[in-house]
KELO-135165 format. One line per field, with one value per residue: x, y, z of N, C-alpha, C in turn. Coordinates in nm, 4 decimals. Layout:
REM KELO-135165
n_c1 <- (X_...) $
n_c2 <- (Y_...) $
n_c3 <- (Z_...) $
ca_c1 <- (X_...) $
ca_c2 <- (Y_...) $
ca_c3 <- (Z_...) $
c_c1 <- (X_...) $
c_c2 <- (Y_...) $
c_c3 <- (Z_...) $
END
This chain:
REM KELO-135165
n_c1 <- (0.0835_0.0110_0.1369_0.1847_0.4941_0.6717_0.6565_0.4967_0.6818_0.9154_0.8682_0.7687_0.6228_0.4121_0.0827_-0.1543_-0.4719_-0.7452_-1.0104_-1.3504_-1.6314_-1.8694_-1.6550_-1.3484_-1.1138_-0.8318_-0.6073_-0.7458_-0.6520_-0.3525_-0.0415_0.0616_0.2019_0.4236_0.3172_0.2570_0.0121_-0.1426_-0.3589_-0.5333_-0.6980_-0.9843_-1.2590_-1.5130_-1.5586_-1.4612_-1.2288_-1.1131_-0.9197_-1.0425_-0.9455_-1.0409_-1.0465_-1.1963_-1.3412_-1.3223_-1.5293_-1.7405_-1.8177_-1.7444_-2.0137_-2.1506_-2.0704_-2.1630_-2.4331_-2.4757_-2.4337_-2.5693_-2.8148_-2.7482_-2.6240_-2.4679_-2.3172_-2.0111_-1.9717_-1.9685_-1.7727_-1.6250_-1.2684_-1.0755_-0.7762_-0.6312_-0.5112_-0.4784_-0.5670_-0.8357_-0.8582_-0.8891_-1.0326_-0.8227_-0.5888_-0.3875_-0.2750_-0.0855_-0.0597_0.1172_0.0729_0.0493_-0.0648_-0.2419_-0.2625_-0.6191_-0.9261_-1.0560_-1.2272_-1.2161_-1.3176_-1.4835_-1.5338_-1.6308_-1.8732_-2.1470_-2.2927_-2.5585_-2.5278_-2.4129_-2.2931_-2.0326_-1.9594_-2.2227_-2.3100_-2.2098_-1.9204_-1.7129_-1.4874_-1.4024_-1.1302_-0.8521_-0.6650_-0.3204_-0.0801_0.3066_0.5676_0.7975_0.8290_1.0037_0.9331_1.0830_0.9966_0.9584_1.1955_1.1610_1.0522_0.9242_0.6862_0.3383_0.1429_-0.1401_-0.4055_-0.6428_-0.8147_-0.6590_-0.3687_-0.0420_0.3002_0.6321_0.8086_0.8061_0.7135_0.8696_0.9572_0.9544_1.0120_0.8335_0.8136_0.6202_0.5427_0.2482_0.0892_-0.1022_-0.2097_-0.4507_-0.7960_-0.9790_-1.0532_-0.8684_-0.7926_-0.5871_-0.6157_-0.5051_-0.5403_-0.4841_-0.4640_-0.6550_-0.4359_-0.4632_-0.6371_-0.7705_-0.7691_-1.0110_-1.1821_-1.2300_-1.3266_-1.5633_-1.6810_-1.7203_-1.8609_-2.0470_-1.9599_-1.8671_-1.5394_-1.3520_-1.3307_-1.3800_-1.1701_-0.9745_-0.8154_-0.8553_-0.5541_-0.4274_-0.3168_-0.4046_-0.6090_-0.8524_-0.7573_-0.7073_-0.7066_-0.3691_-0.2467_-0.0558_0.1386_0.2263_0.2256_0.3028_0.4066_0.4671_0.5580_0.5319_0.6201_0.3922_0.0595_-0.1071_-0.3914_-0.4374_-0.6882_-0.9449_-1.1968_-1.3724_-1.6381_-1.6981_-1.7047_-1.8555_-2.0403_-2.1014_-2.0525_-1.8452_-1.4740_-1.3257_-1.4861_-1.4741_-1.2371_-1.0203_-0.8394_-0.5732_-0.3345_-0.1001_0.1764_0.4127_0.7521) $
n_c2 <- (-0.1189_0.1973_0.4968_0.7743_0.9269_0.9549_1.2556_1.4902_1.6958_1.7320_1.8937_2.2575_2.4184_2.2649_2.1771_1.9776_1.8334_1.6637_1.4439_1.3542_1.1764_1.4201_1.6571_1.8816_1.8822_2.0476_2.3174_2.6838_2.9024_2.9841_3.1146_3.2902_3.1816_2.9531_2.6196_2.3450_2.0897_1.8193_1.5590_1.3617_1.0374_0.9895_0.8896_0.7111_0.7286_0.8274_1.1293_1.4506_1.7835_2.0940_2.3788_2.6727_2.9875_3.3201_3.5923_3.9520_4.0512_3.8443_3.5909_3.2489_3.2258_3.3350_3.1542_2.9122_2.9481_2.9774_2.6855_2.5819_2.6252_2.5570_2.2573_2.1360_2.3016_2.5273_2.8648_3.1254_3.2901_3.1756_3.0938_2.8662_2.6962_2.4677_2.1792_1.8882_1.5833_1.3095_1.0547_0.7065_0.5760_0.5408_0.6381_0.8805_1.1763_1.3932_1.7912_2.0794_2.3825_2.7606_2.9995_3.2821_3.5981_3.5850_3.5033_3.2012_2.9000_2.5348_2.2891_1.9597_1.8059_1.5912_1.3418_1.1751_0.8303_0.9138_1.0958_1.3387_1.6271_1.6281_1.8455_1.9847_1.8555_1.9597_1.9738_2.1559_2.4255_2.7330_2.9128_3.1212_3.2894_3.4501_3.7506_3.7315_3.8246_3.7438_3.4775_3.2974_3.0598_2.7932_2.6423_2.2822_2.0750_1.9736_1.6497_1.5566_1.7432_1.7922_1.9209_2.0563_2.0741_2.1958_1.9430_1.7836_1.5266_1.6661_1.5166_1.5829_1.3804_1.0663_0.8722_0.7302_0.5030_0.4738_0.7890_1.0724_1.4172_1.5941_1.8734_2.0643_2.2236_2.4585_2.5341_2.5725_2.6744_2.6810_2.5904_2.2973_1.9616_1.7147_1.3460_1.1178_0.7706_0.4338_0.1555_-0.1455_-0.4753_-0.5018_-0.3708_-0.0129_0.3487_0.4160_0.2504_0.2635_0.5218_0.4550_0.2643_0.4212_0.5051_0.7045_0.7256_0.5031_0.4122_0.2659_0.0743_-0.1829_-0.1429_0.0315_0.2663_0.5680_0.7743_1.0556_1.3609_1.6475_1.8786_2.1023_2.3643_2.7279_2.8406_2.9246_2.8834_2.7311_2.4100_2.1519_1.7675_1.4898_1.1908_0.8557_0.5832_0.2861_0.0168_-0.0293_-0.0048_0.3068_0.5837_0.9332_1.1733_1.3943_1.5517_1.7493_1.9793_2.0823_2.4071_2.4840_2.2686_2.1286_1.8806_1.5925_1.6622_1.4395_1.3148_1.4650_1.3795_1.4038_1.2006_0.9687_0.6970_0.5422_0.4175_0.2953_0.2127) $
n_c3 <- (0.0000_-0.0509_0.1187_0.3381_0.3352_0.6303_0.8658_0.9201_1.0399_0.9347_0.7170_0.5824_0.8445_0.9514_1.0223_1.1602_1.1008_1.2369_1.0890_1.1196_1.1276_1.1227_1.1132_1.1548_1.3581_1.5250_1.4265_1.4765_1.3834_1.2198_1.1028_0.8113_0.4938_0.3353_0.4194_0.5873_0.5671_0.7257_0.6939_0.9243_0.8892_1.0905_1.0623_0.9217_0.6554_0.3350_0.3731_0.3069_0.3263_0.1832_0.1418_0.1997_0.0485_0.1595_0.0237_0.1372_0.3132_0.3106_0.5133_0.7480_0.8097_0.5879_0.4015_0.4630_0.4834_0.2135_0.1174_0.1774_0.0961_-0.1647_-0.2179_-0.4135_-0.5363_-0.4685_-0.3556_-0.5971_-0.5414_-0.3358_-0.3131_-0.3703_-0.2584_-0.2446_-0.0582_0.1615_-0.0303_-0.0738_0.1155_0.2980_0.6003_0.8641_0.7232_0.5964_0.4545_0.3323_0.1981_0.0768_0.1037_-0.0018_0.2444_0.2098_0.4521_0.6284_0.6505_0.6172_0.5301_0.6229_0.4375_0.3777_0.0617_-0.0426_-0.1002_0.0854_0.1243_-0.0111_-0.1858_-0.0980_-0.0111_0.2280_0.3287_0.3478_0.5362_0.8117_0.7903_0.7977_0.9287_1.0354_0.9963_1.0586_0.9358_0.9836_0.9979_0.9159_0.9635_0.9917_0.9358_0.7129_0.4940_0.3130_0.0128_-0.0701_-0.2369_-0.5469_-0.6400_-0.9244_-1.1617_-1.1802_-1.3953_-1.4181_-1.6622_-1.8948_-2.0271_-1.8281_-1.7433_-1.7216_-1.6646_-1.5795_-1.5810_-1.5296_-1.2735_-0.9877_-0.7818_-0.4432_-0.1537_-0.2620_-0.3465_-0.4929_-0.7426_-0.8099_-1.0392_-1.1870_-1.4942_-1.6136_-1.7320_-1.5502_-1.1535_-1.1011_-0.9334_-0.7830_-0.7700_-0.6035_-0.6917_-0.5863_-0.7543_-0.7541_-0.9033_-1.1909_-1.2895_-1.4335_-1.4432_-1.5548_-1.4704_-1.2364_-1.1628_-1.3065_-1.1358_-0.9379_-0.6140_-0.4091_-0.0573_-0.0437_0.0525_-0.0271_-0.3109_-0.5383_-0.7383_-0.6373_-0.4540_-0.3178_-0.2004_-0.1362_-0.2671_-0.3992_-0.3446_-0.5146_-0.6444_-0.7638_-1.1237_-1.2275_-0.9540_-0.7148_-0.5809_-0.3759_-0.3075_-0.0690_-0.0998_-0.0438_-0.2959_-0.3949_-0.6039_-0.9027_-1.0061_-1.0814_-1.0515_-1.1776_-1.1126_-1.1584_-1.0232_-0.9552_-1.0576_-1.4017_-1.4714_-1.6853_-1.7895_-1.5500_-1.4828_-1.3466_-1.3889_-1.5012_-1.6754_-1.8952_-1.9716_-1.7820_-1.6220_-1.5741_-1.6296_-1.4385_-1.3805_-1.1610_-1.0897) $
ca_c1 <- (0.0000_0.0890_0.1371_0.2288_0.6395_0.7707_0.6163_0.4841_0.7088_0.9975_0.8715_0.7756_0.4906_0.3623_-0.0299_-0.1904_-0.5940_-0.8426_-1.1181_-1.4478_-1.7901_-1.8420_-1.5750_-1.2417_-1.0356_-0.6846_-0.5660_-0.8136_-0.5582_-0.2352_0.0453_0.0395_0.3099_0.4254_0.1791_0.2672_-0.1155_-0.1681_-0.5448_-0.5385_-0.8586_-1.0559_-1.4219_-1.5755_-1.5754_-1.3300_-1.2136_-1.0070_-0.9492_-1.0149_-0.8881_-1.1316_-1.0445_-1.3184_-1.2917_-1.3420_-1.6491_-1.7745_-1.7633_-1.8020_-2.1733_-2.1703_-2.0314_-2.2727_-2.6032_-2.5009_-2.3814_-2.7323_-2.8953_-2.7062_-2.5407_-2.3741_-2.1939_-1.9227_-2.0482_-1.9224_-1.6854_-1.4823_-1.0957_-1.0207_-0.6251_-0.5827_-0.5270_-0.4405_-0.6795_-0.8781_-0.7554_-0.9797_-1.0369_-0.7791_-0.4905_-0.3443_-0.2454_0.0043_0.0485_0.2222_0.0380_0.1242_-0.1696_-0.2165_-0.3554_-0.6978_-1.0044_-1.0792_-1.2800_-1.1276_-1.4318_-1.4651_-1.6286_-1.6468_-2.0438_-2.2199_-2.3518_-2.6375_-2.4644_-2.4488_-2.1015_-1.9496_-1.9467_-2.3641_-2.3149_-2.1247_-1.7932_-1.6852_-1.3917_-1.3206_-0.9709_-0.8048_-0.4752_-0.2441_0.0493_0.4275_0.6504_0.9887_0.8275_1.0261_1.0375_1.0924_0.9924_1.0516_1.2875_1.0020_1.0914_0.8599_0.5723_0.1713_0.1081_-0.2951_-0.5041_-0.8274_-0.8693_-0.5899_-0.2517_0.0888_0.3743_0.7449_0.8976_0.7740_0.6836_0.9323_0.9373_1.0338_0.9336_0.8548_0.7536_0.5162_0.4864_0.1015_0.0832_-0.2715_-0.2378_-0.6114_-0.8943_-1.0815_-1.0365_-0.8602_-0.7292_-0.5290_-0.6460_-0.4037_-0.5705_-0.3723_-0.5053_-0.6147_-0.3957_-0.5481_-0.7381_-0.7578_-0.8383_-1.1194_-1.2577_-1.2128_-1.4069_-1.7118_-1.7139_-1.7143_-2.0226_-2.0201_-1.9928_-1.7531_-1.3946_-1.2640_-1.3873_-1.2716_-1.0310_-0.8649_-0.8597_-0.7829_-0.4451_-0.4554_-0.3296_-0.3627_-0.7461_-0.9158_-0.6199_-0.7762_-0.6073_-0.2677_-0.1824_0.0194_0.0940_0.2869_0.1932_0.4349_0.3670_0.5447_0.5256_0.5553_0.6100_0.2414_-0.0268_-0.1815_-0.4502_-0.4824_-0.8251_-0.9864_-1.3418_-1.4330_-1.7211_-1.6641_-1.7651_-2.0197_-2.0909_-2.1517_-2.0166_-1.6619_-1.3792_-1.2820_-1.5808_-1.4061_-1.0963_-0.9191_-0.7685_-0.4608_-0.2945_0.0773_0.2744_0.5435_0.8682) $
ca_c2 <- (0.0000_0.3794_0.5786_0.8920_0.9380_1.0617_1.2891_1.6451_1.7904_1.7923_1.9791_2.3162_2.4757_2.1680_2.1612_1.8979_1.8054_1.5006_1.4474_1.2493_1.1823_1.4885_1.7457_1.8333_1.9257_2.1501_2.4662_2.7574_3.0299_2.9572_3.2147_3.2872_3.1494_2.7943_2.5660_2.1784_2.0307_1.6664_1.5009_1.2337_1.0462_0.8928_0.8635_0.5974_0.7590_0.8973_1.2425_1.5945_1.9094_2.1742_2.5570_2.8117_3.1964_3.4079_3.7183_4.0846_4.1282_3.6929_3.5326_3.1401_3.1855_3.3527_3.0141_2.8682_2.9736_2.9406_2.5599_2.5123_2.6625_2.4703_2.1852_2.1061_2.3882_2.6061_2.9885_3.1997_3.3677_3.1293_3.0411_2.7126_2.6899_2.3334_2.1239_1.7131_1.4954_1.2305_0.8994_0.6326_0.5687_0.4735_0.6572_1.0209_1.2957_1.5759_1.8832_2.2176_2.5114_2.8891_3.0839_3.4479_3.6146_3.6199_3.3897_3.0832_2.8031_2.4140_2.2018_1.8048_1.8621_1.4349_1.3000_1.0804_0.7540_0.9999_1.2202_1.4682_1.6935_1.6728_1.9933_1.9794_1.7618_2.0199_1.8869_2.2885_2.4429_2.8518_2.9246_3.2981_3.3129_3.5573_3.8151_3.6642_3.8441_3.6454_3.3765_3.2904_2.9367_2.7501_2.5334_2.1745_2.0411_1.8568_1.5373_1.6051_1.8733_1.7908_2.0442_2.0595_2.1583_2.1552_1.8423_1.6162_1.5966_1.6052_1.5116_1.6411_1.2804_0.9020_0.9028_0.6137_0.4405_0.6019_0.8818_1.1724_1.5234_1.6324_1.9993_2.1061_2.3592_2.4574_2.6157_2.5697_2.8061_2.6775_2.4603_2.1541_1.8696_1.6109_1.2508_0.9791_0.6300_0.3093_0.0566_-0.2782_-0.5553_-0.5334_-0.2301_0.1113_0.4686_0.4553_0.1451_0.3401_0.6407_0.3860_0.1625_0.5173_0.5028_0.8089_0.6822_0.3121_0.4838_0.1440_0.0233_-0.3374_-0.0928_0.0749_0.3303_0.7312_0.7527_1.1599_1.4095_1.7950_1.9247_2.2668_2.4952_2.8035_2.9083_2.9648_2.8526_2.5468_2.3641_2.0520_1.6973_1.4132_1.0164_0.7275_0.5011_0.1237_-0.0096_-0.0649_0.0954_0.4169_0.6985_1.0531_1.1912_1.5403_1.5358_1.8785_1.9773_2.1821_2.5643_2.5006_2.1917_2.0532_1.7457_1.6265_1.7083_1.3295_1.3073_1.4970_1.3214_1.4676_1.1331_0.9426_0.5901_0.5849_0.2708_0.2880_0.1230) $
ca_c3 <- (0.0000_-0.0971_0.2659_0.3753_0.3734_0.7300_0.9642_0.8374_1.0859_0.8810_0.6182_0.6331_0.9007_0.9652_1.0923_1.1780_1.1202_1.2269_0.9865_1.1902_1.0160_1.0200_1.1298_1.2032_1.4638_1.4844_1.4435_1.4199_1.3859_1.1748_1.0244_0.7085_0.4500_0.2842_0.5384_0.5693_0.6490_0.6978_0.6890_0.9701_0.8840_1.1836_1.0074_0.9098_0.5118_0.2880_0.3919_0.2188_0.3719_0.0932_0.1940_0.0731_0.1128_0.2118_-0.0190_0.1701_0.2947_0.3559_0.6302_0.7318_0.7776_0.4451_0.3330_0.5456_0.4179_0.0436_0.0740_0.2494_-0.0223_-0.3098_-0.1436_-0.5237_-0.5621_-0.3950_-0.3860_-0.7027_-0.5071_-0.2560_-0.3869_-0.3856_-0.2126_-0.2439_0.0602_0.1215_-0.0973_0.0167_0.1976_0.3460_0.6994_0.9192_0.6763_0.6036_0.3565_0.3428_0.0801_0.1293_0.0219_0.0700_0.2234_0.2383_0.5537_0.5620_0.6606_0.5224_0.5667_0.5679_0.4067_0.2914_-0.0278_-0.0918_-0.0666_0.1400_0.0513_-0.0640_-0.2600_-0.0145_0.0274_0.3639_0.3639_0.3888_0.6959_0.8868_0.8392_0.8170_1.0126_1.0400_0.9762_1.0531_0.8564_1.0329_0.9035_0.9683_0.8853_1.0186_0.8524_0.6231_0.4801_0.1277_-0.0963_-0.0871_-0.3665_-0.6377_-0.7695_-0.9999_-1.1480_-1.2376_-1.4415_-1.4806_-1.7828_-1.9201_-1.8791_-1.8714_-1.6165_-1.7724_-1.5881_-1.6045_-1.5499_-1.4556_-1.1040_-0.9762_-0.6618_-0.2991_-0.1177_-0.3913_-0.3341_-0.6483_-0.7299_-0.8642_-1.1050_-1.2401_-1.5755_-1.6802_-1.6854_-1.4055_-1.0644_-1.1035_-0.8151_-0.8371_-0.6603_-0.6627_-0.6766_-0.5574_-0.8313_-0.7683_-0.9547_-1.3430_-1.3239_-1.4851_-1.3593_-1.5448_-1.4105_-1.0676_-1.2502_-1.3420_-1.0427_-0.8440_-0.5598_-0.3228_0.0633_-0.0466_0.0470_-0.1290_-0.4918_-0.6584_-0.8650_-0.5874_-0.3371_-0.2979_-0.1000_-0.1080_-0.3523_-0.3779_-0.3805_-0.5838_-0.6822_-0.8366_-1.1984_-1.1777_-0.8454_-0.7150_-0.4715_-0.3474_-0.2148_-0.0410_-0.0808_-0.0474_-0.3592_-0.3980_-0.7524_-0.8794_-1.0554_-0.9781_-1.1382_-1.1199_-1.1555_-1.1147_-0.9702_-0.9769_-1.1512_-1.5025_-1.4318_-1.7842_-1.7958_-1.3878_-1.4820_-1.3277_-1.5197_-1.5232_-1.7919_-2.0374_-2.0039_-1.7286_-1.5682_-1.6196_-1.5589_-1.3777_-1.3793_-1.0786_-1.1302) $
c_c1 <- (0.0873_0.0930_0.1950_0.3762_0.6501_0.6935_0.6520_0.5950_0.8326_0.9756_0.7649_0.6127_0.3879_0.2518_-0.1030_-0.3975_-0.6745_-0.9092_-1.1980_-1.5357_-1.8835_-1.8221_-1.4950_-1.2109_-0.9318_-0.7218_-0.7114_-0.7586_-0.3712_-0.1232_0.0320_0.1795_0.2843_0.3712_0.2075_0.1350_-0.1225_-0.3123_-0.4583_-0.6824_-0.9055_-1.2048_-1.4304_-1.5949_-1.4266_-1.3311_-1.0939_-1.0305_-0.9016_-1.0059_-0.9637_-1.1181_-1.1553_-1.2697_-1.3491_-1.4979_-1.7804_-1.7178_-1.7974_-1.9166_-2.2294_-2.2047_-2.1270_-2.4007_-2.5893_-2.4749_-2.5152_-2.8108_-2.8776_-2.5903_-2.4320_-2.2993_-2.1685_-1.9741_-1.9452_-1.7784_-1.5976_-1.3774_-1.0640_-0.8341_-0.5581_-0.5860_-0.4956_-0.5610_-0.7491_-0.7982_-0.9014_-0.9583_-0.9108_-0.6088_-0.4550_-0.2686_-0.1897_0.0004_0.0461_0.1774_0.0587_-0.0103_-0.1261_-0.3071_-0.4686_-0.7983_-1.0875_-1.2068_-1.2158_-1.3076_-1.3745_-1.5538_-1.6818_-1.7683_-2.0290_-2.2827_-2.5176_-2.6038_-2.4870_-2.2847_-2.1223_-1.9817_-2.1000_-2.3969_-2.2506_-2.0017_-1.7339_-1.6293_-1.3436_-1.1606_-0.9562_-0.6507_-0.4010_-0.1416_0.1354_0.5481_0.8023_0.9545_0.8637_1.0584_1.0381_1.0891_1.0408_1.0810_1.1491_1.0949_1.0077_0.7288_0.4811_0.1430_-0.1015_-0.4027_-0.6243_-0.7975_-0.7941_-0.4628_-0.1296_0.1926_0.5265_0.8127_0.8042_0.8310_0.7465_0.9200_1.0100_0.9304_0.9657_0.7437_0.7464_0.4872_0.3365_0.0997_-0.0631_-0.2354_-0.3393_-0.6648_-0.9287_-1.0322_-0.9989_-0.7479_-0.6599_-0.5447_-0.5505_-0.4590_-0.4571_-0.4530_-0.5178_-0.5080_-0.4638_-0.6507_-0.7024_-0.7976_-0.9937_-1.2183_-1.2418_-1.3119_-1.5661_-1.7741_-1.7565_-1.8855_-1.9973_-2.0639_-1.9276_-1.6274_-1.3612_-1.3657_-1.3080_-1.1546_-0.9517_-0.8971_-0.8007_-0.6738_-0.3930_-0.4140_-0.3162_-0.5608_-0.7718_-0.7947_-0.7381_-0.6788_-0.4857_-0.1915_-0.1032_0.0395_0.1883_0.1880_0.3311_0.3553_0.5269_0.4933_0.5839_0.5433_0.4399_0.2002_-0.1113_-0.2648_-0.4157_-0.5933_-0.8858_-1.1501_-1.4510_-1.5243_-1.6849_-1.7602_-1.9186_-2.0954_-2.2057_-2.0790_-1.8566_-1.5932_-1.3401_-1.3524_-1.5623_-1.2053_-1.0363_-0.9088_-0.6634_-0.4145_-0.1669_0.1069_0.3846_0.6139_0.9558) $
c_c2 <- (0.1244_0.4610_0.6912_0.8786_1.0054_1.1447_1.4449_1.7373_1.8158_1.8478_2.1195_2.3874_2.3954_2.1976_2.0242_1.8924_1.6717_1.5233_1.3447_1.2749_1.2939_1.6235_1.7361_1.9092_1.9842_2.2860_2.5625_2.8997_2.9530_3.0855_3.1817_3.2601_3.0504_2.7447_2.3802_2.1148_1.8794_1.6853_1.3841_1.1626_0.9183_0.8871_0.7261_0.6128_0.8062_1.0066_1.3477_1.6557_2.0012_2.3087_2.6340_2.8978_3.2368_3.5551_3.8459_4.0725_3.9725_3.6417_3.3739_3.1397_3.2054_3.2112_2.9146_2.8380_2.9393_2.7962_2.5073_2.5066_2.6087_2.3831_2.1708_2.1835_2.4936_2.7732_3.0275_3.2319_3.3087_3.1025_2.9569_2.7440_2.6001_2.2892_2.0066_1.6373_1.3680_1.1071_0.8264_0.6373_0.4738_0.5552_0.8317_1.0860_1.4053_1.6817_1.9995_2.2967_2.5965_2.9586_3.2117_3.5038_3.5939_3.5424_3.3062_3.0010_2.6893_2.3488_2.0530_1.8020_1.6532_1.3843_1.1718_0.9467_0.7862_1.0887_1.3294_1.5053_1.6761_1.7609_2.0542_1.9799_1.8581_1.9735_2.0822_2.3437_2.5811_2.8269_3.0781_3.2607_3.4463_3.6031_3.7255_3.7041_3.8266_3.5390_3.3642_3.1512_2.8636_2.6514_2.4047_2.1532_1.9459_1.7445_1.5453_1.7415_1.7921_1.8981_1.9867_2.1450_2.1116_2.0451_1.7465_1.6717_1.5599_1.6030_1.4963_1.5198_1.1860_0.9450_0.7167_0.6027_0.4768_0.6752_1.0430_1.2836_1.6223_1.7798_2.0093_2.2123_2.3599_2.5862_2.6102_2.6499_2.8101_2.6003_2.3639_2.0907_1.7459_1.4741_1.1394_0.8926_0.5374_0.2356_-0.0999_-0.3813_-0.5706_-0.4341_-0.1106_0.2356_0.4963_0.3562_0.1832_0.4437_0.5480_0.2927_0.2744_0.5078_0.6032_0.6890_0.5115_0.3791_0.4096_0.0353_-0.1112_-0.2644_-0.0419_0.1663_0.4782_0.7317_0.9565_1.2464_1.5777_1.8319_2.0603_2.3534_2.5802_2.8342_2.9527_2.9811_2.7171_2.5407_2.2176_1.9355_1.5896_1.3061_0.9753_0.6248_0.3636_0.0696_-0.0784_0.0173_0.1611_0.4670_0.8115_1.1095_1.2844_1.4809_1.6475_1.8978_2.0730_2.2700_2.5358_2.4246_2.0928_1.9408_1.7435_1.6195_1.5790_1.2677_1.3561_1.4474_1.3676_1.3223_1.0231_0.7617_0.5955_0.4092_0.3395_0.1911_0.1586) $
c_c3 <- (0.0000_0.0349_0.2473_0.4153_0.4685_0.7926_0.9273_0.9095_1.0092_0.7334_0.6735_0.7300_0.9104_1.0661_1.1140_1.2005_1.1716_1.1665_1.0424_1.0667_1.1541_1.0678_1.1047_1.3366_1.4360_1.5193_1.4505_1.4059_1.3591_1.0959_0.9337_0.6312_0.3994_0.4118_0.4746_0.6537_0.5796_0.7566_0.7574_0.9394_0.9842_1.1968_0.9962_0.7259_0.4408_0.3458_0.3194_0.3149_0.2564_0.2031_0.0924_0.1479_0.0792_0.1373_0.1038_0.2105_0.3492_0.4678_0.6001_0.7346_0.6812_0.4155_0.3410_0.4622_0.2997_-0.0055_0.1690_0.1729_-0.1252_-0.2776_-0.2927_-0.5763_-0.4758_-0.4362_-0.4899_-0.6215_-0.3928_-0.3691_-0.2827_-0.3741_-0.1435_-0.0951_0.0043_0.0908_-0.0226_0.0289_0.3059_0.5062_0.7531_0.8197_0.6721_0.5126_0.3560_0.1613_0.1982_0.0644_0.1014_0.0880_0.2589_0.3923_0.4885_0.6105_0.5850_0.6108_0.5072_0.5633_0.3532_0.1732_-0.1135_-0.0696_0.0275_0.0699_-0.0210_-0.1570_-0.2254_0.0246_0.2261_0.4791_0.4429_0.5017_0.8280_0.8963_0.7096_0.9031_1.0000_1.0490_0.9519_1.0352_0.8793_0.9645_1.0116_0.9171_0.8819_0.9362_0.7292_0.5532_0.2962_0.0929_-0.1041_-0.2362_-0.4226_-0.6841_-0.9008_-1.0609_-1.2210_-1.2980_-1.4845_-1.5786_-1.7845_-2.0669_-1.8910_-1.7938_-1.7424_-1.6334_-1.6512_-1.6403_-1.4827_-1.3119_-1.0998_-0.8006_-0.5441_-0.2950_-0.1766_-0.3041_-0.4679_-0.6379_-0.7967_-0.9250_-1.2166_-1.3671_-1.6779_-1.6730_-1.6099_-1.2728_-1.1427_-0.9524_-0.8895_-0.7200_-0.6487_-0.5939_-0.6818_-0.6087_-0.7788_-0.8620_-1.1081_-1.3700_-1.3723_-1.3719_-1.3873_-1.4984_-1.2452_-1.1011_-1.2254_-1.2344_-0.9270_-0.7794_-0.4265_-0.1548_0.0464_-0.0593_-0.0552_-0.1996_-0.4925_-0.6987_-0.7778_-0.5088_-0.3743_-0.2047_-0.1116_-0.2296_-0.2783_-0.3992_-0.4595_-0.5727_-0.8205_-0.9966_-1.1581_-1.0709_-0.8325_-0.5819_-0.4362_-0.2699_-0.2015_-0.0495_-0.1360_-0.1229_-0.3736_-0.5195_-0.7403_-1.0136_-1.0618_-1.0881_-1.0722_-1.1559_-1.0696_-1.0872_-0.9580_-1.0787_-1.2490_-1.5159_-1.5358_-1.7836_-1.6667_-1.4041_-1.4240_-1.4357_-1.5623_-1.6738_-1.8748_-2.0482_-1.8925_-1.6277_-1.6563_-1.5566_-1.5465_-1.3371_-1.2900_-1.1142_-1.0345) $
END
């Protein structure tokens, strides 16, 4: 199985979350800067923690009321600032994104065996992102870069075996995430795609082992795993701004052979 390499604390500004059915727990006041957040998940479902900034003027109850009102989509105006992807019960997820002051909200935007977000359920977490201005820290070294388009991932270099730290770079028009599936033995991504049933963490084809979540246009972002020769997907889930549908439905997933 695909795990989490090493212990967030040595990389940088390391936070730490739980993810239950249906909260979390942690910080509620972090400095602002590069931000090392791990997803412990002790539900009973899959779980993410997405980072949405609160523009000027919104608050969380903003957020609140409008994901009451239209559980299927995120209001016009939050920004999506990635976070660690989902991971089944009982496992855990690191990336490294840079936030700006400012208040956020951390949501699970993954459904219920209803097809109900997370997020619906109250599994919603204020976050006040503070100035820092000693803070100064940098960039882990990438073994590789995801670059994400509309609708399909390229990647810089074959993702080989060890513990790899993946940069995220979103040069699409809209939201895109990146999920990394751990493949059953003879399966595809898209037979992970078609077998997909909201509220079964783990499919015949394979499982979510975490990733990078919602990066707005032109942002990025890092995640860390530990790979085991095998074969993996990557696969966006986000719905497409025109269409509603996930982006995976116009092509945006991939199959990865470790070696």
């Amino acid at each position: 199985m695909a795990l989490l390499a090493g212990s967030p604390t040595d990389l940088p500004g390391a936070v730490t979350y739980v993810a239950r059915d249906y909260g979390f727990t942690g910080p509620e006041r972090i400095p602002a800067g590069l931000t090392t957040v791990e997803i412990v998940n002790h539900g009973l479902d899959a779980h993410q923690i997405q980072f949405i900034k609160l523009p000027d003027g919104k608050t969380a109850a903003d957020f609140s009321a409008e994901i009451s009102a239209n559980p299927a989509r995120l209001p016009s105006w939050a920004q999506r600032r990635g976070g660690p992807n989902g991971v089944v019960p009982g496992e855990r997820a690191t990336a490294i994104i840079d936030l700006e002051p400012g208040d956020y909200v951390l949501i699970c935007g993954i459904p219920d065996s209803h097809g109900v977000p997370h997020v619906a359920l109250g599994m919603l977490k204020p976050l006040r992102v503070v100035e820092a201005p000693a803070r100064k820290l940098k960039a882990p070294q990438a073994d590789l870069t995801i670059t994400l388009m509309d609708f399909a991932f390229e990647l810089s270099r074959p993702i080989t075996a060890g513990t790899k730290t993946i940069h995220v770079l979103n040069k699409g028009t809209q939201p895109h995430e990146v999920v990394v599936v751990q493949l059953a033995p003879g399966a595809s991504i898209k037979d992970f795609a078609e077998d997909f049933r909201p509220g079964t963490p783990v499919l015949p084809a394979g499982k979510p082992i975490g990733g990078i979540v919602g990066l707005e246009r032109g942002l990025e972002g890092f995640f860390r795993m530990d790979f085991l020769p095998g074969s993996y997907g990557l696969i966006c889930f986000l719905p497409d701004i025109t269409r509603g549908a996930p982006h995976f439905t116009r092509g945006m997933m991939m199959d990865v052979v470790v070696q």
